[in-house]
Each structure stands twice: as C-alpha cells, then as structure tokens.
GUFI-450500 format. One record per residue: residue number from 1; residue in one letter; z negated, x, y of N, C-alpha, C in turn. Coordinates in pm, whole numbers. Layout:
N
NUVO  resi  resn      nw      nu      nv     caw     cau     cav      cw      cu      cv
NUVO   NUM     A       Z       X       Y       Z       X       Y       Z       X       Y
...
This chain:
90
NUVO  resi  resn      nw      nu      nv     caw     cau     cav      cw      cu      cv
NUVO     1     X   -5734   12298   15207   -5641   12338   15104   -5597   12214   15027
NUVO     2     X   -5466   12232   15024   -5405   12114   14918   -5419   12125   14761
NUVO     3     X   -5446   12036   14694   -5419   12095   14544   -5303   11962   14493
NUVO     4     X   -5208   12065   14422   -5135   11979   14358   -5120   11926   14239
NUVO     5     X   -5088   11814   14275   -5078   11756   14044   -4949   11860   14019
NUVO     6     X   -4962   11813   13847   -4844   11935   13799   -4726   11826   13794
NUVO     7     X   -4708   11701   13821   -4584   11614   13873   -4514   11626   14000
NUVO     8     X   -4610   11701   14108   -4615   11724   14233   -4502   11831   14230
NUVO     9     X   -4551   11925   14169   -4515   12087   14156   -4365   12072   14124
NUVO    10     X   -4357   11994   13946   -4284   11973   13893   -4139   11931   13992
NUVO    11     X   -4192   11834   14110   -4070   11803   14156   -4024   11883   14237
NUVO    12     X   -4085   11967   14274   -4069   12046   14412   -3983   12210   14358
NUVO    13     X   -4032   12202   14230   -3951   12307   14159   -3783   12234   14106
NUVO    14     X   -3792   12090   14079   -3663   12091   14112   -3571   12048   14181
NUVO    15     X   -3618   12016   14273   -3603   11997   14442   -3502   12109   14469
NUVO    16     X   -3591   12205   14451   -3550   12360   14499   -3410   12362   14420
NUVO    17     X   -3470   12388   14279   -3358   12429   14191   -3184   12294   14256
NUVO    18     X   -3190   12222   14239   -3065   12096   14253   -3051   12140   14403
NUVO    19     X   -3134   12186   14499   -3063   12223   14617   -2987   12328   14625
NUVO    20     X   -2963   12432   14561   -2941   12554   14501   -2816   12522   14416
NUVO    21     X   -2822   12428   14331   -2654   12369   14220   -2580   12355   14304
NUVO    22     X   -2479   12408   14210   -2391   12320   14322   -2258   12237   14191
NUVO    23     X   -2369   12221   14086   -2301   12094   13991   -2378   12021   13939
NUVO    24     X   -2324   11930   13862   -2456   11853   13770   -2585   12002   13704
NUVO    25     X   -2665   11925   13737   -2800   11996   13604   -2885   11889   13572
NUVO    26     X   -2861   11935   13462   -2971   11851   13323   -3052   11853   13328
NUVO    27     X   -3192   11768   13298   -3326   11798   13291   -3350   11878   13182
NUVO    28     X   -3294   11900   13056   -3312   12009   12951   -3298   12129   13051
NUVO    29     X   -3219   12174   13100   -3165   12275   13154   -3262   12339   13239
NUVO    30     X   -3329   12224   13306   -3494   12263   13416   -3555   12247   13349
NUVO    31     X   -3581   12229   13230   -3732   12248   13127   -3728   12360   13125
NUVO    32     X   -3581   12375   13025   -3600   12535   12953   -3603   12656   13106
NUVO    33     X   -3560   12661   13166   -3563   12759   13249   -3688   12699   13317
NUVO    34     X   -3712   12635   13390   -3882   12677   13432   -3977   12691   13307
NUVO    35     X   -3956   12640   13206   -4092   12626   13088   -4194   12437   13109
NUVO    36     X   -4100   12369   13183   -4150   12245   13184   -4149   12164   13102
NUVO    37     X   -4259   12095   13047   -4233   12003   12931   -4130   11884   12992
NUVO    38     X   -4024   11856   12878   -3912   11785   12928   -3927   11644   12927
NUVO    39     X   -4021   11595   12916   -4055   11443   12923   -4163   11401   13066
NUVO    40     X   -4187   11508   13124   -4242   11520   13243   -4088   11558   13371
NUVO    41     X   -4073   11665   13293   -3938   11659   13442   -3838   11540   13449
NUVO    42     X   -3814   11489   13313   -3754   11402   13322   -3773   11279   13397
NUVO    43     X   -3867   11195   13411   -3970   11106   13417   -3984   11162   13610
NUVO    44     X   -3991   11257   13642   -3990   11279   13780   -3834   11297   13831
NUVO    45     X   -3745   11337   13747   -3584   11288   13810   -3591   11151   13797
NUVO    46     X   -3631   11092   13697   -3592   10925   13724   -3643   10902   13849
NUVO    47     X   -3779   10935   13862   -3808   10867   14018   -3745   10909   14136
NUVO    48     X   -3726   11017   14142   -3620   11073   14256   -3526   11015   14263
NUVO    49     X   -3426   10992   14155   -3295   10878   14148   -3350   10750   14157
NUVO    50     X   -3438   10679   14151   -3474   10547   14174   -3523   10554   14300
NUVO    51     X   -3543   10649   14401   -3576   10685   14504   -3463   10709   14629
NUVO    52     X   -3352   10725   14567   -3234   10769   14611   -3221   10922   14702
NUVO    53     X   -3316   11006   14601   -3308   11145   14675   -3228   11246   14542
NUVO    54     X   -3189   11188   14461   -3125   11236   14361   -2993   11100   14271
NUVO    55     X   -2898   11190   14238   -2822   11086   14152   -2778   11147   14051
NUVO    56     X   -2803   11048   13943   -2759   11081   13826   -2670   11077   13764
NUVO    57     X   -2588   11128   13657   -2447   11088   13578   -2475   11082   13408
NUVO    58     X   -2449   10982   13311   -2452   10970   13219   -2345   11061   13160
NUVO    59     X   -2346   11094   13002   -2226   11142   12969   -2311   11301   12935
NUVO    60     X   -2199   11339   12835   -2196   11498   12784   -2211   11604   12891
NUVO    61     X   -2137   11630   13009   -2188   11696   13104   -2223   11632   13228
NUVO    62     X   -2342   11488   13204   -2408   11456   13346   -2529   11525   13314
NUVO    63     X   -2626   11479   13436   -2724   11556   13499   -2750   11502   13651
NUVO    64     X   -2798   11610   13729   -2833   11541   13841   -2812   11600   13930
NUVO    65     X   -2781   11583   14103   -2741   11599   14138   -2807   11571   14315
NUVO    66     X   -2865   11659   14383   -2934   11605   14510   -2866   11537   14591
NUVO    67     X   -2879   11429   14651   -2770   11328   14750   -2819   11318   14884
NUVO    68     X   -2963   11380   14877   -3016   11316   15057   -3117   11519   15101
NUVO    69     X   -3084   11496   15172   -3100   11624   15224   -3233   11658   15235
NUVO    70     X   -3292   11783   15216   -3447   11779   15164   -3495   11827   15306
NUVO    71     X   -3428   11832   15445   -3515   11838   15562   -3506   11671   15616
NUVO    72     X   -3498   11594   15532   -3473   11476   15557   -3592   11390   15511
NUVO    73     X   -3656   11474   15404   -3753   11383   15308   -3901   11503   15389
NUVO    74     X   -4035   11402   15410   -4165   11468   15416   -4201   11474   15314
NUVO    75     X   -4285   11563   15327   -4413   11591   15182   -4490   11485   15211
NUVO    76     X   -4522   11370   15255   -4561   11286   15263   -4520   11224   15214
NUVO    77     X   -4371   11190   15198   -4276   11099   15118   -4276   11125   14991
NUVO    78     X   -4267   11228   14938   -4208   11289   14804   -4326   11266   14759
NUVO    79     X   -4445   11267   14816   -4630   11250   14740   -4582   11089   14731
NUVO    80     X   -4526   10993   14861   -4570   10899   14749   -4513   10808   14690
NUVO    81     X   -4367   10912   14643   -4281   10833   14553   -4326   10922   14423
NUVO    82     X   -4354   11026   14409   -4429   11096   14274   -4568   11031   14222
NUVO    83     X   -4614   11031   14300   -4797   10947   14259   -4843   10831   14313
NUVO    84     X   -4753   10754   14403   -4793   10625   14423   -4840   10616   14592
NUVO    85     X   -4906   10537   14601   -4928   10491   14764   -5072   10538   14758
NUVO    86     X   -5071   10636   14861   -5217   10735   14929   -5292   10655   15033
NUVO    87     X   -5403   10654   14992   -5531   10617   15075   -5648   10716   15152
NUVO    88     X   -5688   10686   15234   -5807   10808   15262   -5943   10729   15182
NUVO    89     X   -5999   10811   15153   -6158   10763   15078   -6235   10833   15168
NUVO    90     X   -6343   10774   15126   -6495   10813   15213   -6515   10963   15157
C-alpha cells in the first residue's frame, strides 16, 4: 500500500481539477472548493509550472492552466517533482 503526503494528494486533486477547465483557475479558487489550505496548493502549482506541466498567467483573471498531457506524466514523475528525488532504504 502506498501512503500519500498531503502535497502528493494536493496535486493530484488539481491535476484532475485543471484537466477538467477549460480556462484559467486560480489557486484561491482550488482552495476554496476542495477546502485546501492556499499556501500549500499554491506552492504545488508553482512546482508544476516550474516543471512545465502547468502554465501560469499573471493579472486579474490569470490562474493556471494544464499544458502537458497527464497520460504523459508517471506517478513516478509527479512524486519527484512534488517531494524531491526518491531513494530505496534498507
């Protein structure tokens, strides 16, 4: 069984959600509707856009916007641009 961090989750809920837009959305906008604290979702769109699996727009109605196709990205990938570079331990 996998267990996930709540950064893990966090992205994968808006993964979903931005595959589903079909305009800009705000990270306010995925706080309040999932109930995510907004300095956590936020903080995981930056990495997605510094990742280039999301892009962002400044401005009164930017937000974000999915750019790379999510049968494109592994759960392998998305673990380790969310939490860093995975090792096996003893």
């Amino acid at each position: 069984m996998i267990k996930l961090s709540r950064k893990m989750e966090y992205a994968l809920i808006a993964l979903k959600h931005l595959s589903l837009a079909e305009q800009l959305t705000p990270a306010k906008e995925l706080s309040q509707r999932y109930q995510i604290p907004f300095d956590v979702v936020s903080r995981v769109l930056q990495i997605l856009n510094q990742n280039d699996v999301v892009k962002s727009a400044q401005g009164t109605h930017g937000g974000y916007k999915l750019i790379k196709p999510l049968n494109s990205i592994t759960f392998y990938e998305l673990a380790e641009m969310i939490e860093g570079p995975m090792y096996l331990v003893k």
